[in-house]
Each structure stands twice: as C-alpha cells, then as structure tokens.
TIVO-2410 file (N, C-alpha, C; in nm, 3 decimals):
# residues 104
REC num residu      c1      c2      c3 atome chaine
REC   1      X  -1.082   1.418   1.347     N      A
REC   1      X  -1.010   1.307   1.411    CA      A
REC   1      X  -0.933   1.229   1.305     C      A
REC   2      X  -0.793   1.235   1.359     N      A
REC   2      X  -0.717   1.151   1.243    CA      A
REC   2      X  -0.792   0.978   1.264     C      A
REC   3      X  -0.767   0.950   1.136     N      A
REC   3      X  -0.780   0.816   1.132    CA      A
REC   3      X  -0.688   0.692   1.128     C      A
REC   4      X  -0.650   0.626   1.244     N      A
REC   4      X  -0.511   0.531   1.212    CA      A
REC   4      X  -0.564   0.410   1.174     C      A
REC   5      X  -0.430   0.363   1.071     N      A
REC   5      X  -0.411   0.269   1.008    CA      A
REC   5      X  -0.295   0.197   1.034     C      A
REC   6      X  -0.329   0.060   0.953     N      A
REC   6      X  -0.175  -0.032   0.992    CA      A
REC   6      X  -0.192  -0.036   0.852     C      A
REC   7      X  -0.065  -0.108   0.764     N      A
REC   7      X  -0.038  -0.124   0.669    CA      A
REC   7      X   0.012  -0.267   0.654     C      A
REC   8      X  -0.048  -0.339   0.578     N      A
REC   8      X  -0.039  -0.512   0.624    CA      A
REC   8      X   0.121  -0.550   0.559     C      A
REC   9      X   0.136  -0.625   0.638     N      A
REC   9      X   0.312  -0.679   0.545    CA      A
REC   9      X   0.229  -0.815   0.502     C      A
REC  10      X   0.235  -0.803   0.406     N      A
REC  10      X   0.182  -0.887   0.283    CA      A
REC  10      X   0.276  -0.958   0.224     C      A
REC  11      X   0.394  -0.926   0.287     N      A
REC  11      X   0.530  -1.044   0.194    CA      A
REC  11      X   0.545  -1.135   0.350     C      A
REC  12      X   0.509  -1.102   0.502     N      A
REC  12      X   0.507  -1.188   0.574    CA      A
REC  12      X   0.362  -1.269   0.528     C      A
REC  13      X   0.302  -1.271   0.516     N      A
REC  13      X   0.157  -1.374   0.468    CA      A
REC  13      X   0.209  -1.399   0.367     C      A
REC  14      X   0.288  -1.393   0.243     N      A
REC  14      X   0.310  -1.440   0.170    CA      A
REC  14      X   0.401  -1.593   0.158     C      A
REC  15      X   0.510  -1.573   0.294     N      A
REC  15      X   0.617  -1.649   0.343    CA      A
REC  15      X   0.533  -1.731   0.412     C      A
REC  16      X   0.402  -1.731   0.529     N      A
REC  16      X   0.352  -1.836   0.575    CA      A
REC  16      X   0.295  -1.894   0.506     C      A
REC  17      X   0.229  -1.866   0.357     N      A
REC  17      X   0.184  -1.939   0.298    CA      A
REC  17      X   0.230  -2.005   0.204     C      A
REC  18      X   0.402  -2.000   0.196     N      A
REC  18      X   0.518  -2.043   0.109    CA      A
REC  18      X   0.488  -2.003  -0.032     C      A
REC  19      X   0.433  -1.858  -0.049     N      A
REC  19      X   0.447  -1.808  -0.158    CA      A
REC  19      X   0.533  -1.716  -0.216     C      A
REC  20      X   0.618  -1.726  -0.284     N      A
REC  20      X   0.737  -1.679  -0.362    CA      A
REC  20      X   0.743  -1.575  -0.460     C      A
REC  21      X   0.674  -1.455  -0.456     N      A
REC  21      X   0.638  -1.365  -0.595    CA      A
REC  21      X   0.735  -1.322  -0.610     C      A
REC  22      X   0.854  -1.379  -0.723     N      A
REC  22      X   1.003  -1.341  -0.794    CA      A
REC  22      X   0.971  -1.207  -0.866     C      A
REC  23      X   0.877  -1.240  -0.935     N      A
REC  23      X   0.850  -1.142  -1.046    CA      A
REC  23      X   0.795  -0.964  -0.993     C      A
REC  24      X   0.694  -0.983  -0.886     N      A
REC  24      X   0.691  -0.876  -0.763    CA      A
REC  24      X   0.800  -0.821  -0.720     C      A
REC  25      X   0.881  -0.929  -0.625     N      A
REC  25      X   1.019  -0.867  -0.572    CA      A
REC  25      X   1.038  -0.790  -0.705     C      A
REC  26      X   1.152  -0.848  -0.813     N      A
REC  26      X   1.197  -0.808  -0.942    CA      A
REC  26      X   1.145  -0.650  -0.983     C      A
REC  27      X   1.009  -0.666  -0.948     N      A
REC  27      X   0.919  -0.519  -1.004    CA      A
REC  27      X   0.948  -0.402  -0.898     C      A
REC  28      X   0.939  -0.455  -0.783     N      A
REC  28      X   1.008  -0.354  -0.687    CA      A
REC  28      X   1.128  -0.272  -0.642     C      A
REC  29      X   1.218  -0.362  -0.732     N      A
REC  29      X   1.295  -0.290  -0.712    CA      A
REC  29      X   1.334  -0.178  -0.849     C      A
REC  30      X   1.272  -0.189  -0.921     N      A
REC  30      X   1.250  -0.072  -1.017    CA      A
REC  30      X   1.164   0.036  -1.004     C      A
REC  31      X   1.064   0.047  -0.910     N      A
REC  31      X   0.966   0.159  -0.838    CA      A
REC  31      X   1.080   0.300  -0.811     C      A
REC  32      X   0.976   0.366  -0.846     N      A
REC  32      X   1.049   0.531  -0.875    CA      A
REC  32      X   0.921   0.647  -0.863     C      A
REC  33      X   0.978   0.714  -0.770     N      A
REC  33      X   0.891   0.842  -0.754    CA      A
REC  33      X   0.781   0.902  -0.872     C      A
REC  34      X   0.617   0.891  -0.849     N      A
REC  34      X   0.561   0.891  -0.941    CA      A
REC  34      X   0.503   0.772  -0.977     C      A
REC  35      X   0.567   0.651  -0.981     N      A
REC  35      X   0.500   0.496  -0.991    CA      A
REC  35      X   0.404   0.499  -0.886     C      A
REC  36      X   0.323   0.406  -0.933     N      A
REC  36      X   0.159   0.391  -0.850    CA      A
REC  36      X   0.235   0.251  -0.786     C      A
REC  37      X   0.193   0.148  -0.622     N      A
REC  37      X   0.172   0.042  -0.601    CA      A
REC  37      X   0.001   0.053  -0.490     C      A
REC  38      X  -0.013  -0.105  -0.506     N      A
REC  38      X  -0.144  -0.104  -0.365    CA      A
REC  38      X  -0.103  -0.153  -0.252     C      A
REC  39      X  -0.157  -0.104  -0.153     N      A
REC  39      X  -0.108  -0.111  -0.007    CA      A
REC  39      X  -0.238  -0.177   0.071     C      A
REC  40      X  -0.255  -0.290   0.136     N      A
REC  40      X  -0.374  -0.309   0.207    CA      A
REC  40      X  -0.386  -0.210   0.339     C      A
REC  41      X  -0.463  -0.175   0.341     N      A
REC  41      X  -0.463  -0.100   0.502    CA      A
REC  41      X  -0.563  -0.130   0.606     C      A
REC  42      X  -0.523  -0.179   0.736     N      A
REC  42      X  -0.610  -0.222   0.828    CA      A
REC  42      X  -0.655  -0.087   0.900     C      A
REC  43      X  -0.765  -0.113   0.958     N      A
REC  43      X  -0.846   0.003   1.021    CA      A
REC  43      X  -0.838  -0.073   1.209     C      A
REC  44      X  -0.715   0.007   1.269     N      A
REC  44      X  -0.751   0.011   1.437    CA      A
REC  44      X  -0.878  -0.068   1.522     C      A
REC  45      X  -0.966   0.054   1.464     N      A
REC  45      X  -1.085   0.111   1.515    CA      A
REC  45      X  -1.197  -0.099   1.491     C      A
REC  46      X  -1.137  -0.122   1.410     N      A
REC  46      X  -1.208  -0.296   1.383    CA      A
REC  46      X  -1.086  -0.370   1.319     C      A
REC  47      X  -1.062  -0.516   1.377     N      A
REC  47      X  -0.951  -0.545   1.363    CA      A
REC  47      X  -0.992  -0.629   1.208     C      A
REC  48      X  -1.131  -0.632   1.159     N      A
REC  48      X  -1.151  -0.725   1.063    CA      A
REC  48      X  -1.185  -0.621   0.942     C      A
REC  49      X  -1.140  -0.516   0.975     N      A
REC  49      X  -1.161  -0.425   0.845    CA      A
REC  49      X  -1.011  -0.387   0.761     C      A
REC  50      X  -1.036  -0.433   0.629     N      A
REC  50      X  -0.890  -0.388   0.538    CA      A
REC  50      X  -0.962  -0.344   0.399     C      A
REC  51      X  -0.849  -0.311   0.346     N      A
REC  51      X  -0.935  -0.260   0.198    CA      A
REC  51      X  -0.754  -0.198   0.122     C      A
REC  52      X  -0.708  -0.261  -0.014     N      A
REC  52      X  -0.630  -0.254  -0.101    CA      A
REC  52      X  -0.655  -0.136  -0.126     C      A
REC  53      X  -0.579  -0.053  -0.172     N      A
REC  53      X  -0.582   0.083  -0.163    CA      A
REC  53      X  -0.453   0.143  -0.285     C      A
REC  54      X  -0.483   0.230  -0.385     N      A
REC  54      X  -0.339   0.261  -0.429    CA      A
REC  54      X  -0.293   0.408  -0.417     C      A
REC  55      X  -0.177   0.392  -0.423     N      A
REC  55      X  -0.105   0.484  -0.336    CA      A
REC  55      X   0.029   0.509  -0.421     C      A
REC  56      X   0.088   0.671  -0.469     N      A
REC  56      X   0.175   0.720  -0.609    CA      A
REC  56      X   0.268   0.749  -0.460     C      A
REC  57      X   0.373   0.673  -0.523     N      A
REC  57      X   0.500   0.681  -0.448    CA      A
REC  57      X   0.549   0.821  -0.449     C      A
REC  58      X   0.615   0.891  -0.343     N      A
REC  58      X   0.670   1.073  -0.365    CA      A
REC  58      X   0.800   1.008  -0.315     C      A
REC  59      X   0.853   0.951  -0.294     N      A
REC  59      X   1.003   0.869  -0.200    CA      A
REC  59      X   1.020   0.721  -0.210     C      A
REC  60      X   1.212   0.707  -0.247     N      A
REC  60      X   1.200   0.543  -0.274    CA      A
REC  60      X   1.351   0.586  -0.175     C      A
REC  61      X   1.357   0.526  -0.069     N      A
REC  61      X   1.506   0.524  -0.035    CA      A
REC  61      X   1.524   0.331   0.028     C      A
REC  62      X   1.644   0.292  -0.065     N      A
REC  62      X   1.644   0.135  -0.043    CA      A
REC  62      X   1.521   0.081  -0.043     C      A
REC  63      X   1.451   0.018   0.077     N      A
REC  63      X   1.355  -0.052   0.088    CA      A
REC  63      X   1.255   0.012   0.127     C      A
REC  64      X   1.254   0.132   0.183     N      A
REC  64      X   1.170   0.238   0.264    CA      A
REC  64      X   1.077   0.303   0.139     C      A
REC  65      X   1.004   0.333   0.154     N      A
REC  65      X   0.904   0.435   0.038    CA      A
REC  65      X   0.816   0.521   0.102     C      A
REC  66      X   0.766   0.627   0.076     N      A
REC  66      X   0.683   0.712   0.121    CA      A
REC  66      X   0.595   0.752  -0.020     C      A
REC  67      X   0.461   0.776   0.011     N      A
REC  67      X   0.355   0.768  -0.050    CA      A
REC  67      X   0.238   0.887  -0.047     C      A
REC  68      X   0.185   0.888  -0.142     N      A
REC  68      X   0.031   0.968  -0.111    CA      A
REC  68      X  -0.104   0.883  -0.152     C      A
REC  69      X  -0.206   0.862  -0.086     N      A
REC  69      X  -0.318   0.783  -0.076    CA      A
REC  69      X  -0.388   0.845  -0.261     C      A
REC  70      X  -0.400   0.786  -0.333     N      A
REC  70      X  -0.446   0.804  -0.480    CA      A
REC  70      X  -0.566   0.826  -0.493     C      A
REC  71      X  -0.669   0.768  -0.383     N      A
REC  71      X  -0.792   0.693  -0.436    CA      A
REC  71      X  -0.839   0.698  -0.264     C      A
REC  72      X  -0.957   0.742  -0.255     N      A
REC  72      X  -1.005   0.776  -0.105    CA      A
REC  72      X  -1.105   0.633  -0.115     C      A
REC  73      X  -1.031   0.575   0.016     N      A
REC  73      X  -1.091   0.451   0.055    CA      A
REC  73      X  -1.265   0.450   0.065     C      A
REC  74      X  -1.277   0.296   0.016     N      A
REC  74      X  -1.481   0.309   0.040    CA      A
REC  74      X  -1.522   0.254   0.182     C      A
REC  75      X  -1.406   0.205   0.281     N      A
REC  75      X  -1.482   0.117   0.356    CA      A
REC  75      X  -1.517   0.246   0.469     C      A
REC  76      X  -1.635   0.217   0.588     N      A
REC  76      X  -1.670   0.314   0.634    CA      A
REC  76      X  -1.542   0.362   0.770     C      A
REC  77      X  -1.475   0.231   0.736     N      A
REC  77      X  -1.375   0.238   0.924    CA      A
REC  77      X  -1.256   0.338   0.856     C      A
REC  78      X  -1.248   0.320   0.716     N      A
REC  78      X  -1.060   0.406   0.674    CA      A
REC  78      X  -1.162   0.537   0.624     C      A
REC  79      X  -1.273   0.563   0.650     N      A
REC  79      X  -1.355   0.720   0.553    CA      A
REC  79      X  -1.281   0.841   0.571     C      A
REC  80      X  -1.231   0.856   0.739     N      A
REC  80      X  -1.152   0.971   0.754    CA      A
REC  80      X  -1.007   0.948   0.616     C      A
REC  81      X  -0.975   0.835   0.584     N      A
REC  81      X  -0.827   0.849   0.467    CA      A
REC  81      X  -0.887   0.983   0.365     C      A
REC  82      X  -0.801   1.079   0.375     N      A
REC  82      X  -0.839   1.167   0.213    CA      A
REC  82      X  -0.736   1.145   0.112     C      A
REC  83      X  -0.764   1.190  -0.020     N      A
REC  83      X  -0.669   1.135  -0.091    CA      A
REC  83      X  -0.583   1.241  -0.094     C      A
REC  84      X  -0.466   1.184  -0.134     N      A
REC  84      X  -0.320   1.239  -0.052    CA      A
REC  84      X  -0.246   1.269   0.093     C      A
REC  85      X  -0.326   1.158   0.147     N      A
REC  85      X  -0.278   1.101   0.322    CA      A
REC  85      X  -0.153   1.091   0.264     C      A
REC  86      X  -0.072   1.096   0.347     N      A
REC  86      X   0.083   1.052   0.364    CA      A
REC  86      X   0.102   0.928   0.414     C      A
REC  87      X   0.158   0.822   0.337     N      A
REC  87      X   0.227   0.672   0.414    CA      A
REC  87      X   0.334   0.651   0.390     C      A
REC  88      X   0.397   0.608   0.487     N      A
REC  88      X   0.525   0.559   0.520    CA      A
REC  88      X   0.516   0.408   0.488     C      A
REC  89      X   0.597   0.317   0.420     N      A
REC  89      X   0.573   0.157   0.409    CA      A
REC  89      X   0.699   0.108   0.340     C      A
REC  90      X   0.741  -0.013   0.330     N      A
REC  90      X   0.837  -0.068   0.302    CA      A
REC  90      X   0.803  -0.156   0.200     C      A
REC  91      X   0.900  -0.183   0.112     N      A
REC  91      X   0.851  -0.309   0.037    CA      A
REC  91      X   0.777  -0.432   0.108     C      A
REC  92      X   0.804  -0.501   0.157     N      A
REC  92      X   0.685  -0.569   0.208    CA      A
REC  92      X   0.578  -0.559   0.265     C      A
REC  93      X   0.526  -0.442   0.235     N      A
REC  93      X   0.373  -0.383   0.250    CA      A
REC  93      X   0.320  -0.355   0.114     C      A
REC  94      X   0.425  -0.423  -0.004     N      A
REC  94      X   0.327  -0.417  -0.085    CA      A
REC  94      X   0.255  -0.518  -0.186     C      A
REC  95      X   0.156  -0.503  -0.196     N      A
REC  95      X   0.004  -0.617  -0.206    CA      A
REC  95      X   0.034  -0.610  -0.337     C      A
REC  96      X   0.060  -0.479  -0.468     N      A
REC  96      X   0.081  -0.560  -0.618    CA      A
REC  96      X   0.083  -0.408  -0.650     C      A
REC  97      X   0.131  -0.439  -0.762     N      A
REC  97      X   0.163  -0.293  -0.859    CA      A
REC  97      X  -0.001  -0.338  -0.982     C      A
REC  98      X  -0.012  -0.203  -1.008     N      A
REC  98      X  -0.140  -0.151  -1.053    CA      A
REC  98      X  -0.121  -0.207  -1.224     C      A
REC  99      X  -0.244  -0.244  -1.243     N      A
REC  99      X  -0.271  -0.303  -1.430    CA      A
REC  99      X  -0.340  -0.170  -1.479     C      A
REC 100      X  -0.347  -0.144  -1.598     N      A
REC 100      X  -0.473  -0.060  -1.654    CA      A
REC 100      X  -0.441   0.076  -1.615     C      A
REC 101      X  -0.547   0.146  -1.623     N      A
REC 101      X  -0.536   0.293  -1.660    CA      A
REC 101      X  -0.545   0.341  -1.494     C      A
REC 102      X  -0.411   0.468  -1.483     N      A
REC 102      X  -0.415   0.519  -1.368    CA      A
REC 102      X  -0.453   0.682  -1.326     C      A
REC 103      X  -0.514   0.761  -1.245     N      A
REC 103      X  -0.545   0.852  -1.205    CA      A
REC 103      X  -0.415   0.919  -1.236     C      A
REC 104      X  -0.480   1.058  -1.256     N      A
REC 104      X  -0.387   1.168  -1.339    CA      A
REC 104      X  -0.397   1.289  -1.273     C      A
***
C-alpha cells in the first residue's frame, strides 16, 4: 500500500508568522541537481503526524523541484516512505538546506 503524504509549505507558516528567511530564499535559488534540502512531510492517515525529512534533488525547473527521499522516515504513519520515494515540491516546501555531513 502506497503511502500518501502532503508536503508542508513552510514559507506559508513562515508569512503568518511574519518571518522573512532572505538568506533561505537567496540559498534556493542556487539548488542544483544532486544538492540535498529538508522537506516536512505530513502523514494523511493522522493529521498530527509530520517529520523533516531530507531529500537529494534529481530536477530544478524555476521554482518546481523533483526529489528522491535520502533517509527513510522514523515515524510509524510515513514507514511505508522507502528511500528514494519520488517528490514533487516547490520552493516553498522547503523547511532548510542540510548542515554537516551528507549520505553518499
């Protein structure tokens, strides 16, 4: 059974909470096939389940990006995610670009 997900727009919560990340935007628009970002992803199945997630971009067209899941989610509602799910998401679905050492 596939498992659906939503993908949170995190730059709308960002705007109700009149927060401004210049330096985010700025970083985004330098993302390139192969760059890692994190994506929150909500789980359907419970509306109070999410979990940050990172995800190596395979597609950057304008604002649009397409993705493969990096890192197989821990929570029990996203378990069906395997790593290298396919996502579709836009810049404002994304929660932050990755610090530190990344999966190879």
């Amino acid at each position: 059974m596939k498992t659906q997900v939503e993908i949170e727009d995190i730059e709308q919560l960002r705007r109700r909470a009149a927060i401004d990340d210049v330096e985010l935007r700025e970083a985004i628009l330098g993302l390139r096939a192969g760059d890692y970002v994190k994506l929150t992803l909500l789980a359907h199945a419970k509306a109070n389940t999410s979990e940050t997630v990172l995800v190596r971009i395979t597609r950057v067209k304008g604002t649009d990006f397409r993705g493969k899941l990096a890192v197989r989610p821990v929570s029990p509602a996203l378990s069906g995610l395997e790593i290298g799910a396919l996502l579709t998401f836009t810049s404002d679905h994304i929660h932050s670009l990755p610090k530190g050492r990344l999966p190879e």
